[in-house]
Steps between C-alpha positions, in 0.01 A plus 500: 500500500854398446541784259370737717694367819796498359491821371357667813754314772445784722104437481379522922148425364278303277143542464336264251169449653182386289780422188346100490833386541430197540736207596733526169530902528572475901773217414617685279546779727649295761757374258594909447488547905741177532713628206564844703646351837838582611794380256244435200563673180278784549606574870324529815105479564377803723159434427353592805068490423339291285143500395369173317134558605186391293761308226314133531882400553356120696700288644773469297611811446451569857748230541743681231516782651489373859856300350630926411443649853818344616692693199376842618631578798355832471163434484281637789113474343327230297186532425300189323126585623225307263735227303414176613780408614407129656677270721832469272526886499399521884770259566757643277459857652534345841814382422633808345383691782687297714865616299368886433701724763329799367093438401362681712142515370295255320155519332342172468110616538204370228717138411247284641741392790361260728620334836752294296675727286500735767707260720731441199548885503541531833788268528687727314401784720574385787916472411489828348491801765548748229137516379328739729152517259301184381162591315286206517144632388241407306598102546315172651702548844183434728548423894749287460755723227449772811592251718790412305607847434458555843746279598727642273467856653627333868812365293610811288530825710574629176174527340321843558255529221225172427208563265221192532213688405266296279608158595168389688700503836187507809538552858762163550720617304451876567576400851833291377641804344408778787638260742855494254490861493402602854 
């Protein structure tokens, strides 16, 4: 990754979806991403979409690479769908969220997310007014994750685009979110 990073500096977008990663390979990718920021070696990150899906990255390299959002201002799409990323990853992208100016869409969906590490995500979210595209499917949300999200939506005017499908939300928490929206 570092190799490839460095060579490509004007790389706007990484796909490496389904690679199996894992937790070494994504830290060592976010040691390439934090190598690239402005006044490093290498120059300036303008990585602007990056797609880590399906790489069994877990928490920790969640966490890794949650600590190399803050060294690319560029980026605008991070996509992490189906790593289990766990409470120390759902808490360490909160609080990179919270410093990104510029993600403006993030895929979370299939990480087994429930009520808890969605509230450690959403602390993030709600001090960052960039991100205008959270993708929560395919989690353990339930009544109360909608309810949470819900919230959410009432405090950030800047989310437009929510995906909850497949989280087991019923008619409470249906309710919670049309009432957020309407």
């Amino acid at each position: 990754a570092a190799v490839l990073l460095a060579r490509q500096c004007a790389l706007t977008s990484l796909c490496l979806d389904g690679c199996a990663l894992g937790s070494a390979g994504v830290g060592a990718l976010a040691t390439a991403l934090a190598d690239l920021t402005p006044g490093a070696r290498h120059g300036a990150c303008g990585l602007q979409t990056l797609r880590l899906e399906y790489n069994r990255m877990g928490p920790e390299g969640t966490a890794r690479l949650a600590a190399a959002i803050p060294h690319c201002p560029s980026l605008q799409a991070l996509y992490l769908q189906c790593n289990g990323i766990g409470s120390e990853g759902a808490r360490a992208l909160g609080t990179a969220l919270g410093t990104s100016q510029s993600l403006k869409t993030l895929d979370v969906g299939d990480n087994e997310m429930d009520l808890a590490k969605l509230r450690l995500l959403l602390e993030g979210v709600r001090a960052q007014y960039a991100l205008t595209a959270l993708d929560l499917s395919n989690n353990n949300l339930g009544d109360e994750g909608a309810e949470a999200l819900a919230a959410e939506l009432r405090a950030n005017p800047a989310l437009r685009f929510v995906k909850v499908s497949g989280n087991g939300v019923g008619e409470m928490g249906g309710a919670s979110l049309a009432a957020a929206v309407g």
